[in-house]
Residue frames as a rotation matrix with the C-alpha (Angstrom) as fourth column:
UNK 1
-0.995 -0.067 -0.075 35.02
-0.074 -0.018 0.997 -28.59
-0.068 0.998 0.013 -1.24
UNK 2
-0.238 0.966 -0.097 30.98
0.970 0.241 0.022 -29.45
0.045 -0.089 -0.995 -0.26
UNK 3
0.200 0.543 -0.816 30.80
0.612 -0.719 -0.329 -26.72
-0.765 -0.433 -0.476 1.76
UNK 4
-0.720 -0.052 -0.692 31.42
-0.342 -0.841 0.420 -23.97
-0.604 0.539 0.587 -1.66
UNK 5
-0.927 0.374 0.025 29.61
0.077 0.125 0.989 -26.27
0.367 0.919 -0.145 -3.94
UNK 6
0.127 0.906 -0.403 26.30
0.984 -0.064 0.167 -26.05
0.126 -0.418 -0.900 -1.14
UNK 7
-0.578 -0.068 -0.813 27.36
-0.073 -0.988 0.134 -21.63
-0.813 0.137 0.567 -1.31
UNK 8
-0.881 0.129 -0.455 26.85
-0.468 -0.377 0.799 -21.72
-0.069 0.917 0.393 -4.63
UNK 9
-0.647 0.755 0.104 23.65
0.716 0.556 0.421 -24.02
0.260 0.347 -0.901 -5.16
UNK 10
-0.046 0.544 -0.838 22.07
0.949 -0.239 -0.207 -21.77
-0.313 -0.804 -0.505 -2.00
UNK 11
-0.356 -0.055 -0.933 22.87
-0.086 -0.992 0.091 -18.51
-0.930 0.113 0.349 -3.68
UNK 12
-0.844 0.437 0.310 21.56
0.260 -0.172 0.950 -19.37
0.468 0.883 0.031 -6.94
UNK 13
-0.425 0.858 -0.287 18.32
0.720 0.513 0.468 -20.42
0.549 -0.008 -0.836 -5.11
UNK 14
0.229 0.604 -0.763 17.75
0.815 -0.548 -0.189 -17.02
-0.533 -0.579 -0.618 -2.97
UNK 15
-0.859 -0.284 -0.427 18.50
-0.007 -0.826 0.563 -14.92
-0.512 0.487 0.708 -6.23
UNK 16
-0.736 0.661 -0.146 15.77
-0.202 -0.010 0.979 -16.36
0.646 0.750 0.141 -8.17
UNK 17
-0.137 0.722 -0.678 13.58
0.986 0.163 -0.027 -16.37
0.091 -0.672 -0.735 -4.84
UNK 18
-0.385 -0.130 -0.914 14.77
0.320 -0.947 0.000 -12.37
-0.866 -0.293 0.406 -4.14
UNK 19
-0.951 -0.216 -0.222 14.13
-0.053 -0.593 0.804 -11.63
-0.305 0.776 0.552 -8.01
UNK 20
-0.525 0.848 -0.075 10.34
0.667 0.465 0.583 -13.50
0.529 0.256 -0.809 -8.14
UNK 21
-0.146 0.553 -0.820 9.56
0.989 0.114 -0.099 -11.84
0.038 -0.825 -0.564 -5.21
UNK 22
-0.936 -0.183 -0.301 11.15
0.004 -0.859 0.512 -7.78
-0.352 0.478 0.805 -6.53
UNK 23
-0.961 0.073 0.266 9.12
0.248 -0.191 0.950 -8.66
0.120 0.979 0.166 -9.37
UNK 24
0.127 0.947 -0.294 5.09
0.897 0.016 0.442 -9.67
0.423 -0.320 -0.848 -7.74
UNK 25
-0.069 -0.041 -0.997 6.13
0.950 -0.308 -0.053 -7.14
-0.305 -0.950 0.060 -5.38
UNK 26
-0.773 -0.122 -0.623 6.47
-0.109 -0.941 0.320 -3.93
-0.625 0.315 0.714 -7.71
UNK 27
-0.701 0.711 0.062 3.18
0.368 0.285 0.885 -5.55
0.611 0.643 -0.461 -9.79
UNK 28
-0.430 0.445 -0.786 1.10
0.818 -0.178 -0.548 -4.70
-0.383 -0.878 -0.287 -6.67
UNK 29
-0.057 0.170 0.984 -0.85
0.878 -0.460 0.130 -2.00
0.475 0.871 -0.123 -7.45
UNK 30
0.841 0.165 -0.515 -0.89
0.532 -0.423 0.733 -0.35
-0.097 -0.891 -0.444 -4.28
UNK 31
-0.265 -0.959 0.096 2.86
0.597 -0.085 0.798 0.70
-0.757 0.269 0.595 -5.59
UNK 32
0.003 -0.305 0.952 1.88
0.959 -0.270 -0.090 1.98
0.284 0.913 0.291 -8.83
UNK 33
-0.768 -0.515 -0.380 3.02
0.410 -0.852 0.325 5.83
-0.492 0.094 0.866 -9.87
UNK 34
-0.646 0.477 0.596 -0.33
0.647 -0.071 0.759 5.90
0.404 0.876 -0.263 -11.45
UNK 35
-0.805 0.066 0.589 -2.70
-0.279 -0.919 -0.279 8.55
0.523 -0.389 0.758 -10.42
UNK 36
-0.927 0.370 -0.063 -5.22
0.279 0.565 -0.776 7.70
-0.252 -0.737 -0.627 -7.72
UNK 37
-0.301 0.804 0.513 -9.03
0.361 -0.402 0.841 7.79
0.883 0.439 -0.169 -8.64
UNK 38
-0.985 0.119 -0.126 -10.47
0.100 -0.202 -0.974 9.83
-0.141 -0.972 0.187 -5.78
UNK 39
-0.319 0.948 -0.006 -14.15
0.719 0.246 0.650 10.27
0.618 0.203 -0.760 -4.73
UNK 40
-0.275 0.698 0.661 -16.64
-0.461 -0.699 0.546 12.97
0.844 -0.154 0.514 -3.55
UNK 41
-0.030 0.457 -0.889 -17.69
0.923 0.353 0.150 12.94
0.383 -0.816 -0.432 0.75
UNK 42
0.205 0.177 0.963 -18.40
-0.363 -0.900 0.242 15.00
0.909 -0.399 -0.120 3.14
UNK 43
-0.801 -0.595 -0.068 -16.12
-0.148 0.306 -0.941 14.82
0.580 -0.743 -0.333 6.62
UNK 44
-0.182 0.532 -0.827 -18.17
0.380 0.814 0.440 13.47
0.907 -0.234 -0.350 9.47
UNK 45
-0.397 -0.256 -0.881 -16.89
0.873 -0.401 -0.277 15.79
-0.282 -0.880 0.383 12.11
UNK 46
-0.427 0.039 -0.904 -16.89
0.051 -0.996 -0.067 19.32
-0.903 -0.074 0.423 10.11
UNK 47
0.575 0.803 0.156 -19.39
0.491 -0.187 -0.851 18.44
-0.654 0.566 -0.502 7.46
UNK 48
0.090 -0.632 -0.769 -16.60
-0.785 -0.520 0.336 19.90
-0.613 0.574 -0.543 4.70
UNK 49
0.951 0.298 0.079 -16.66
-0.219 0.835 -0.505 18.38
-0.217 0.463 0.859 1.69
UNK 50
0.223 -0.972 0.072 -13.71
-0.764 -0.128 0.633 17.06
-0.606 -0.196 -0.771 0.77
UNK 51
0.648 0.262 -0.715 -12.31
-0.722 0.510 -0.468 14.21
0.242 0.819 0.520 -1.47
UNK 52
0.046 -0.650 0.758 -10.63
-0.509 0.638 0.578 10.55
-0.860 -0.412 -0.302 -0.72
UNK 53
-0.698 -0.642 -0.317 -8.52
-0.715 0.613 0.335 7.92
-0.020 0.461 -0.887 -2.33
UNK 54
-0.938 0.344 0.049 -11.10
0.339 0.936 -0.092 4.94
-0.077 -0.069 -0.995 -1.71
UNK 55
-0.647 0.744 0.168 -14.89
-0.116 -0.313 0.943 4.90
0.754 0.591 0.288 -2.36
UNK 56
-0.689 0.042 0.724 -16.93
-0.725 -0.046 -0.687 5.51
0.004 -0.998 0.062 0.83
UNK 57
-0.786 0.402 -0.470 -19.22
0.121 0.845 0.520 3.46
0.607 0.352 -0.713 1.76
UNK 58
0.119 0.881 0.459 -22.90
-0.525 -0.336 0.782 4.51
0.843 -0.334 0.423 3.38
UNK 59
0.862 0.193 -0.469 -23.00
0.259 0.628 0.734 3.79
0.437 -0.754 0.491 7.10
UNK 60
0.304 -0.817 -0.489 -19.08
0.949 0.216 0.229 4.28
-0.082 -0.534 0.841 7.90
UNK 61
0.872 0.170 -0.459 -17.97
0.047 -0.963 -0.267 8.04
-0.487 0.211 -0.847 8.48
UNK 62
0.195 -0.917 0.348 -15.02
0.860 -0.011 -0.510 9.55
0.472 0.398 0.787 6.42
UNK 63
0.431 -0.326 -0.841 -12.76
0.644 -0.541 0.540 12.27
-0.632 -0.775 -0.023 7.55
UNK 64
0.947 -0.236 0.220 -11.39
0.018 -0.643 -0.766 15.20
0.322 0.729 -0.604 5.87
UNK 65
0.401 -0.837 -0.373 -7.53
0.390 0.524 -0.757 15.27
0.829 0.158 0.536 6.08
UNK 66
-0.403 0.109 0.909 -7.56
-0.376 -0.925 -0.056 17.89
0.835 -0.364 0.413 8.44
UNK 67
0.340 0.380 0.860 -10.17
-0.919 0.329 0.218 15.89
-0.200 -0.865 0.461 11.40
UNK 68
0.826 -0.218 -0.520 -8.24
0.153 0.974 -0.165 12.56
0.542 0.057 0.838 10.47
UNK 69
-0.188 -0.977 0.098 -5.13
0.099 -0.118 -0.988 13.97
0.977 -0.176 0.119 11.56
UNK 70
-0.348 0.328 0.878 -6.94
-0.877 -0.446 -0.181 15.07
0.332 -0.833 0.443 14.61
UNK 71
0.579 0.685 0.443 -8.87
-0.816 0.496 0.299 12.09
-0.015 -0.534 0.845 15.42
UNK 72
0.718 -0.344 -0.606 -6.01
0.020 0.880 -0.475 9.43
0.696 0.329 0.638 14.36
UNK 73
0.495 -0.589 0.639 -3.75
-0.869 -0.354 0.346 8.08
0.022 -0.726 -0.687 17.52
UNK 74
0.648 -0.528 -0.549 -0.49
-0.107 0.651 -0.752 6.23
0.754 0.546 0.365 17.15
């Protein structure tokens, strides 16, 4: 008879842990459906301009999608 009434306490508590956690988790913006702002570079390798998702930053090279694929090793 403990052992259903400690089920039931334990499942309340990891629904409203699973549902808090749904929720922050789809807030993220990294998630959203919204369109990305992209930005104006030129690729480092083949000098093509080209455009990214994130804002470069002076000093660090960017890649076109093309020499990233090439230069990226998994």
């Amino acid at each position: 008879m403990g052992r259903n009434t400690r089920n039931k306490k334990d499942s309340k508590t990891s629904k409203s842990f699973s549902a808090g956690f749904k929720s922050n988790f789809n807030s993220d913006r990294r998630f959203s459906s919204a369109p990305r702002e992209m930005h104006k570079a030129k690729c480092a390798d083949c000098s093509s301009d080209c455009e990214v998702p994130f804002k470069p930053v002076e000093g660090k090279p960017v890649f076109c999608k093309e020499c990233y694929k090439k230069k990226k090793t998994w």
